[in-house]
C-alpha positions as CSV (number, residue, x, y, z in Angstrom):
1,X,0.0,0.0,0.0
2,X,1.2,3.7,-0.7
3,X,-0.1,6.8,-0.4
4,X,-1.3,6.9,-3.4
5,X,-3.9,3.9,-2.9
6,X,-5.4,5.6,0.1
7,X,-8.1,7.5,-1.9
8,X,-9.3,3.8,-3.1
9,X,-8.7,2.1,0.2
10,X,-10.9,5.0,1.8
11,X,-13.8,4.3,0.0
12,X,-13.7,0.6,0.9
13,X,-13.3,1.3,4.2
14,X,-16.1,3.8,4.2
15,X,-18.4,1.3,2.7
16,X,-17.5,-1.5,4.7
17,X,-17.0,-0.8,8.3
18,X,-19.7,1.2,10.1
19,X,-16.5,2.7,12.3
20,X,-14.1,3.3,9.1
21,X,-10.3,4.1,10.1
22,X,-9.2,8.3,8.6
23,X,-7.3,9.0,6.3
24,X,-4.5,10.2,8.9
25,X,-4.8,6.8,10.3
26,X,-3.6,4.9,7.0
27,X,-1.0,7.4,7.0
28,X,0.2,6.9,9.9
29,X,0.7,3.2,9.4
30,X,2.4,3.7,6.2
31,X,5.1,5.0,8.0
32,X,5.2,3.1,11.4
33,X,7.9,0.4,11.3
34,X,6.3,-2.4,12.8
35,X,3.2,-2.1,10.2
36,X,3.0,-3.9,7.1
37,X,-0.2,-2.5,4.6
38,X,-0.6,-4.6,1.2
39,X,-3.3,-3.9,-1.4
40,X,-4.9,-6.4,-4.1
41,X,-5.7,-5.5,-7.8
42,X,-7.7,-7.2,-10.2
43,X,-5.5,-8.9,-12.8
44,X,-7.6,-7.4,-15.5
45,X,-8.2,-4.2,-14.5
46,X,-5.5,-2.8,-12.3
47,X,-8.5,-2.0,-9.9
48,X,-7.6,-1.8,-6.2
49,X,-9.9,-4.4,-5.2
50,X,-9.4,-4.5,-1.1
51,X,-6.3,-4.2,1.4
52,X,-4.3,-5.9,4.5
53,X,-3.0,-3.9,7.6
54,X,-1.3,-5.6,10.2
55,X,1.7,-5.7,13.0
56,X,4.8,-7.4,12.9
57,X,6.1,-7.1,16.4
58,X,8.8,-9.8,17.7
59,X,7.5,-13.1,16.6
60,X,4.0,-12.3,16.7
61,X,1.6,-10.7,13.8
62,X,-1.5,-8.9,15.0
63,X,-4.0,-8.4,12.2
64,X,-5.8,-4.3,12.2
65,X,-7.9,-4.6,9.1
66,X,-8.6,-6.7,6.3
67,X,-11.6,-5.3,3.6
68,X,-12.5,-6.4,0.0
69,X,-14.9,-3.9,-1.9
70,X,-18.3,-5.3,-2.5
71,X,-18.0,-5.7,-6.5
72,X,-15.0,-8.0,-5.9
73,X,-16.5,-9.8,-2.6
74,X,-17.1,-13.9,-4.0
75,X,-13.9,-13.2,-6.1
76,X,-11.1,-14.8,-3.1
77,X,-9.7,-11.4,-3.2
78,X,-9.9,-11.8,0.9
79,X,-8.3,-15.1,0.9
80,X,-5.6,-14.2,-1.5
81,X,-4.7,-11.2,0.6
82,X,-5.3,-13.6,3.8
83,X,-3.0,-16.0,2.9
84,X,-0.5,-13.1,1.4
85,X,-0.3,-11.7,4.7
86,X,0.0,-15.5,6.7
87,X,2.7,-16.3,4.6
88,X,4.6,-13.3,4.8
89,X,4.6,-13.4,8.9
90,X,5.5,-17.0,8.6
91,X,9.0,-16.2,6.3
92,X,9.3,-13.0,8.9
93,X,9.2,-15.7,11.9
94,X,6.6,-14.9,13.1
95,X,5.2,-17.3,15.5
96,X,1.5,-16.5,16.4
97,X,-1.0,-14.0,14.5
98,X,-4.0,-12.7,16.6
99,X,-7.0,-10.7,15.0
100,X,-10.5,-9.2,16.7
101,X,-12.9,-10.2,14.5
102,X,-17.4,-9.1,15.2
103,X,-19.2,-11.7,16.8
104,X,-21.7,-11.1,13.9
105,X,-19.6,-11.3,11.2
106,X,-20.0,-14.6,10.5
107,X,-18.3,-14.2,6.9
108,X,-14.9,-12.9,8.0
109,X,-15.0,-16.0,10.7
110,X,-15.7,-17.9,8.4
111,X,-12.5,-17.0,6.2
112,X,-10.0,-17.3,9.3
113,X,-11.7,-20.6,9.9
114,X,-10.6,-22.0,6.7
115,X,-7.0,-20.6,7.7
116,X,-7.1,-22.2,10.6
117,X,-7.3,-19.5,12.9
118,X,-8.7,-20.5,16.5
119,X,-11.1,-18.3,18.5
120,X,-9.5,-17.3,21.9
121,X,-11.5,-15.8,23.9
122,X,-13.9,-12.6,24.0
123,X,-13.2,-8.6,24.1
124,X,-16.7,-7.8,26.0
125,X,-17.8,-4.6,24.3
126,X,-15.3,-4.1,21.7
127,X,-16.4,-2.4,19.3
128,X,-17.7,1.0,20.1
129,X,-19.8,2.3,17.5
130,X,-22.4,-0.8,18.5
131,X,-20.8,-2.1,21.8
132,X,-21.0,-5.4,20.2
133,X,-18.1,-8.8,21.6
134,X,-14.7,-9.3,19.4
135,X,-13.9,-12.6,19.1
136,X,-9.8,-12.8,19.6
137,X,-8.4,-15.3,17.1
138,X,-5.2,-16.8,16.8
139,X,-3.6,-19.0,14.3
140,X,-0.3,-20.6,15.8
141,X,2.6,-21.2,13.2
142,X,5.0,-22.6,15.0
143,X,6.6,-25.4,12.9
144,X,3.3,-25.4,9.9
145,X,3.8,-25.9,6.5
146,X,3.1,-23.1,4.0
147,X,-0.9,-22.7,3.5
148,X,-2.1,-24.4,0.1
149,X,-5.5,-22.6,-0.2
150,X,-4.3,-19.0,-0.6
């Protein structure tokens, strides 16, 4: 991700999350060392399609935010990015990745599932726009082989 994608990444995030991240919050992690943003483009088009954020800190990968635009939601565009972002923390050594993930949103549970990824326990309250439980998940690579599915 640059700075140039943000006008694109905006309006995904806008459309998709009812609290969306600003602009000077991308920023920010565009330049913080321990983040690691990553966009996908359709093949065909060039199109920013949806986008990663996540932490690299010691041996441990915490994922922030993970959104595919609605036209390009069926195409695997999440999975691809998904398993992107898994298999760069695992050639990083990184041993665990965590994520909060909306006890209603049974789709992006869904994807982690097939990842592997293992609920943990519950942030009561989490999210503050609706008050609503995070489920913490954790997917543990210590000594996995690469993902096939990505």
């Amino acid at each position: 991700m640059s700075e140039g994608d943000l006008d694109e990444v905006l309006e995904i995030e806008r459309i998709t999350f009812p609290a969306p991240w600003s602009r000077a919050l991308f920023e920010r992690e565009l330049v913080t060392p321990f983040a690691r943003s990553f966009v996908g483009l359709r093949k065909e088009t060039g199109q920013l399609a949806g986008y990663l954020c996540f932490w690299l800190v010691e041996q441990e990968g915490h994922v922030l935010n993970l959104a595919v635009h609605p036209q390009h939601r069926g195409d695997r565009i999440g999975s691809r990015l998904l398993g992107f972002g898994v298999e760069f923390c695992r050639q990083q050594g990184v041993q665990l990745i965590t994520l909060e993930v909306r006890r209603s949103n049974y789709q992006a549970i869904s994807l982690y599932r097939n990842f592997q990824f293992q609920p943990q326990g519950i942030r009561r309250r989490y999210y503050t726009d609706s008050g609503e439980d995070a489920i913490i998940m954790g997917l543990d690579l210590g000594d996995r082989k690469p993902l096939s599915n990505a």
